[in-house]
Backbone bond lengths (Angstrom), bond angles and torsions (degrees), N, CA, C in turn:
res aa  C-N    CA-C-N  psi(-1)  N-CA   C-N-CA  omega(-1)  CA-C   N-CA-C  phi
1 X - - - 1.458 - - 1.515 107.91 -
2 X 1.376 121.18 123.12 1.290 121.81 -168.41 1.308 117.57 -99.99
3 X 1.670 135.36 -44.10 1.408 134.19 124.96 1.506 139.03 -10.65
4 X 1.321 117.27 123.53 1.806 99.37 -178.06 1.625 96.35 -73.63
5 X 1.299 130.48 -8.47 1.609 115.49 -168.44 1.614 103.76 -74.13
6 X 1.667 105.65 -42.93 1.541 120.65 -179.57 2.459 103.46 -41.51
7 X 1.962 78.99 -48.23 1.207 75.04 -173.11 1.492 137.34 -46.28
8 X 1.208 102.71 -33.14 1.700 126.39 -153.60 1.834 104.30 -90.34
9 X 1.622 93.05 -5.76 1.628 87.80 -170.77 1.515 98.23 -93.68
10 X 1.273 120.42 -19.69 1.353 119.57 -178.36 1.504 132.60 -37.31
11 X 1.483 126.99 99.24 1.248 104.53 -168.71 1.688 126.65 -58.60
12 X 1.418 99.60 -43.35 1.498 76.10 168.78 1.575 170.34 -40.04
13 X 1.482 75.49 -15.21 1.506 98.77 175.83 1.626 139.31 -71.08
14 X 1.986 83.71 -22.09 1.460 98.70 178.18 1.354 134.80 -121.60
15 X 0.753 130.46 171.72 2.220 125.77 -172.76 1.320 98.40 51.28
16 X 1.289 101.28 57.54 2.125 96.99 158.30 1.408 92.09 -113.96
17 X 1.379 111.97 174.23 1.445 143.42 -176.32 1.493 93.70 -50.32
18 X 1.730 132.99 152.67 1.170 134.48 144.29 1.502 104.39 -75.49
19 X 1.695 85.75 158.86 1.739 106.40 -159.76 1.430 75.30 -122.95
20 X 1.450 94.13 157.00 1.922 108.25 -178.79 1.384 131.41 -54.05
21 X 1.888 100.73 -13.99 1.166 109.95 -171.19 1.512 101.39 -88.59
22 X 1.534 129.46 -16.34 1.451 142.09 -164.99 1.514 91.92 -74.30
23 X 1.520 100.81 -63.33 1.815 125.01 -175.35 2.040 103.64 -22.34
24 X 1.576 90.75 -58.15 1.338 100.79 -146.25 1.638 89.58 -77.50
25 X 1.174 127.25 -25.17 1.422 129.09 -161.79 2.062 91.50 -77.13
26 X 0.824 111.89 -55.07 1.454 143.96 161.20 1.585 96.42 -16.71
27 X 1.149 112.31 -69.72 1.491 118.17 -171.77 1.067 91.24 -70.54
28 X 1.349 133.67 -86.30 1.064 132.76 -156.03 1.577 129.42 -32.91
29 X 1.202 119.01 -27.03 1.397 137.26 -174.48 1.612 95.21 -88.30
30 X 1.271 122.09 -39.77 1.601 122.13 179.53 1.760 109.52 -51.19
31 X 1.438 97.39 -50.37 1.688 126.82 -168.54 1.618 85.72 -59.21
32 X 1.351 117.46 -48.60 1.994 103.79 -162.28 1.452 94.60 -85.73
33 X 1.170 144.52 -29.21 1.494 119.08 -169.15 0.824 118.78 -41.34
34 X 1.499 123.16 134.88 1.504 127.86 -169.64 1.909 97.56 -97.11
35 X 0.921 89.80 129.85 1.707 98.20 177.35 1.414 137.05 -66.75
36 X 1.244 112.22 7.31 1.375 136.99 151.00 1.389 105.61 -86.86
37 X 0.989 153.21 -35.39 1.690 153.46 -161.62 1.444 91.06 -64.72
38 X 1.420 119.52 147.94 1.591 129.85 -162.01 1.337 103.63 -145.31
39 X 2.140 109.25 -39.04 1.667 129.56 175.02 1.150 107.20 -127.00
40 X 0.979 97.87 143.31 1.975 117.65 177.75 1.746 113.39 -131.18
41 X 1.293 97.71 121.80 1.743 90.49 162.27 1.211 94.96 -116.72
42 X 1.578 110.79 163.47 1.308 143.84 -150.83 1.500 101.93 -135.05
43 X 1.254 123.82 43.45 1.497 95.33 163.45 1.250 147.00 -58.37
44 X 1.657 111.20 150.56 1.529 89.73 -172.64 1.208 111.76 81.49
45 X 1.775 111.63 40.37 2.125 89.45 -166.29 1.203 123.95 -105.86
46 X 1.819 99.03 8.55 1.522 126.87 -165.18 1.341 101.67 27.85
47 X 1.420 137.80 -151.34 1.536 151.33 171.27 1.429 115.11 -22.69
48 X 1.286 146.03 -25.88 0.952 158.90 138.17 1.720 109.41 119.43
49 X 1.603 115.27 39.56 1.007 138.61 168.68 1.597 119.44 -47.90
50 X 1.402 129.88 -39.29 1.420 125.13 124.04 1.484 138.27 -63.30
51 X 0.948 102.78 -47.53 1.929 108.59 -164.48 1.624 95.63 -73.97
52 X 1.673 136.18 -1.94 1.185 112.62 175.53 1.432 98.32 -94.05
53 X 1.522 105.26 -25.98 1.523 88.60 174.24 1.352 146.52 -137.28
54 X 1.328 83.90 71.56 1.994 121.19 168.55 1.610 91.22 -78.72
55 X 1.760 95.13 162.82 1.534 112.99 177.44 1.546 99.11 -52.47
56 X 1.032 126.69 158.12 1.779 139.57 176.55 1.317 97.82 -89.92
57 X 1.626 121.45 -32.51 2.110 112.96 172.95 1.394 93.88 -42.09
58 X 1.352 137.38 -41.08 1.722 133.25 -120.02 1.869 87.99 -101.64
59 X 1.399 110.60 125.17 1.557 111.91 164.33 1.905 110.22 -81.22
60 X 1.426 105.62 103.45 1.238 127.93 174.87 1.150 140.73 -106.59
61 X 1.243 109.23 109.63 1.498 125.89 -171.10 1.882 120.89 -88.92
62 X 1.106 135.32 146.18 1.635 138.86 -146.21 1.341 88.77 -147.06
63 X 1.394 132.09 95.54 1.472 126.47 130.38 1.308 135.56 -82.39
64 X 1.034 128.13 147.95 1.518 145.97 167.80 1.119 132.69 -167.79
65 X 1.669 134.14 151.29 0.969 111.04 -168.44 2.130 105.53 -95.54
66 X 0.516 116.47 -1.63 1.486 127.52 155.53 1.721 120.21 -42.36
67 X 0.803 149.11 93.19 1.326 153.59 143.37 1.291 121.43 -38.65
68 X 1.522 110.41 -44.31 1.775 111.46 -179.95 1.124 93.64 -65.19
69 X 1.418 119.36 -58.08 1.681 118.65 -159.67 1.585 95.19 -59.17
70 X 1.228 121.01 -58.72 1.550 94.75 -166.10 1.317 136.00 -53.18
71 X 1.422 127.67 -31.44 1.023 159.39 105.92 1.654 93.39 26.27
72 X 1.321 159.69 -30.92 0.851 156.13 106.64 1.806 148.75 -41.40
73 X 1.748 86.11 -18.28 1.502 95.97 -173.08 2.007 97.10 -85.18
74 X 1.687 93.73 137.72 1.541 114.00 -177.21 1.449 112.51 -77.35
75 X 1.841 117.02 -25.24 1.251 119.67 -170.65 1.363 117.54 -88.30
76 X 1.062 118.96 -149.28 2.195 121.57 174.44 1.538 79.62 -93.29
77 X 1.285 105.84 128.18 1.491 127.76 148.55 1.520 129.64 -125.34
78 X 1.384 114.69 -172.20 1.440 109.37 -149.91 1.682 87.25 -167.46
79 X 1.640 110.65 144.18 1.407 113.52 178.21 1.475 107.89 -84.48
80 X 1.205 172.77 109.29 1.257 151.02 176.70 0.978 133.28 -154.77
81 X 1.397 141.94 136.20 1.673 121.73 -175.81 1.549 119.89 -81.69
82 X 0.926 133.19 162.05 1.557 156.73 173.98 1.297 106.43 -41.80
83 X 1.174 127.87 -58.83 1.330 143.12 153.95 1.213 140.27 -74.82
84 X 1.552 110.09 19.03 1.455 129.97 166.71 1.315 131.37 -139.98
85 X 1.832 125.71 19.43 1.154 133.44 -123.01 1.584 90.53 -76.80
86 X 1.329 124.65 171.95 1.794 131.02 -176.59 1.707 95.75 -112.22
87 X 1.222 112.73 46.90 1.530 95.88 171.90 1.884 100.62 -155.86
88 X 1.371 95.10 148.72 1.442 98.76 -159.93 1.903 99.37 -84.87
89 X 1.236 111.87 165.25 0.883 119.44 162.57 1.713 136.09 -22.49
90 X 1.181 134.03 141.44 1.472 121.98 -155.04 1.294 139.01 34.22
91 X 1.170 105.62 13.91 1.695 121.85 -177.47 1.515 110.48 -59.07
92 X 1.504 121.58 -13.07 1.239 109.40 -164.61 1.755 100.25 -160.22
93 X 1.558 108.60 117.81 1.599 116.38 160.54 1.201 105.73 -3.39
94 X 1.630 125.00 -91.79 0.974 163.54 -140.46 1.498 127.98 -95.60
95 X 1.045 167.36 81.50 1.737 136.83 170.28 1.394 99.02 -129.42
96 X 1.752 90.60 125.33 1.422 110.60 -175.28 1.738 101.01 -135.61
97 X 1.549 100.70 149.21 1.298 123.15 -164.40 1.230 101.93 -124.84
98 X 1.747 117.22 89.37 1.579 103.28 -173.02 1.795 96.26 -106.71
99 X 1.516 126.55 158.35 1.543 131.48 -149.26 1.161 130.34 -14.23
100 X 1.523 88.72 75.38 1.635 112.08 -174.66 1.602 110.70 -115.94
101 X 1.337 110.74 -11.74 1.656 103.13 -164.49 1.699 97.00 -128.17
102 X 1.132 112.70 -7.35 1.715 127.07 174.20 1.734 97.06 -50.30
């Protein structure tokens, strides 16, 4: 696949097991929520290996431009790129981009 879009449709890539390094990233993002945060977007949320599991109080949103991957995400999601998001300004507590820019 010569395109990164080709790339992203690949099923294999997504809904496998978390690996220890997911786990720990996982916690760690639990540990920073700031306790005022109410909305969260998730860009970048491929499969939704974080964004399924934020607190369920929290209204959470999952972008990516991936379809397969979302295709897994449990929360409100949205197809979209990083650099094109469909939501206006202050729309959301939160927006975090976890290994998205690596």
């Amino acid at each position: 696949m010569s395109d990164k879009k080709s790339y992203y449709k690949q099923t294999k890539l997504w809904n496998q097991s978390l690996d220890p390094y997911q786990v720990q990233v996982l916690s760690d993002i639990l540990a920073l929520l700031p306790d005022d945060a109410k909305s969260i977007l998730d860009v970048g949320c491929g499969d939704g290996v974080i964004t399924n599991n934020l607190p369920a109080h929290l209204d959470v949103v999952g972008a990516d431009i991936s379809e397969e991957a979302l295709q897994y995400v449990k929360r409100k999601k949205v197809v979209a790129s990083i650099d094109k998001l469909p939501f206006h300004d202050a729309s959301f507590d939160l927006v975090m981009a976890n290994d998205v820019l690596e």
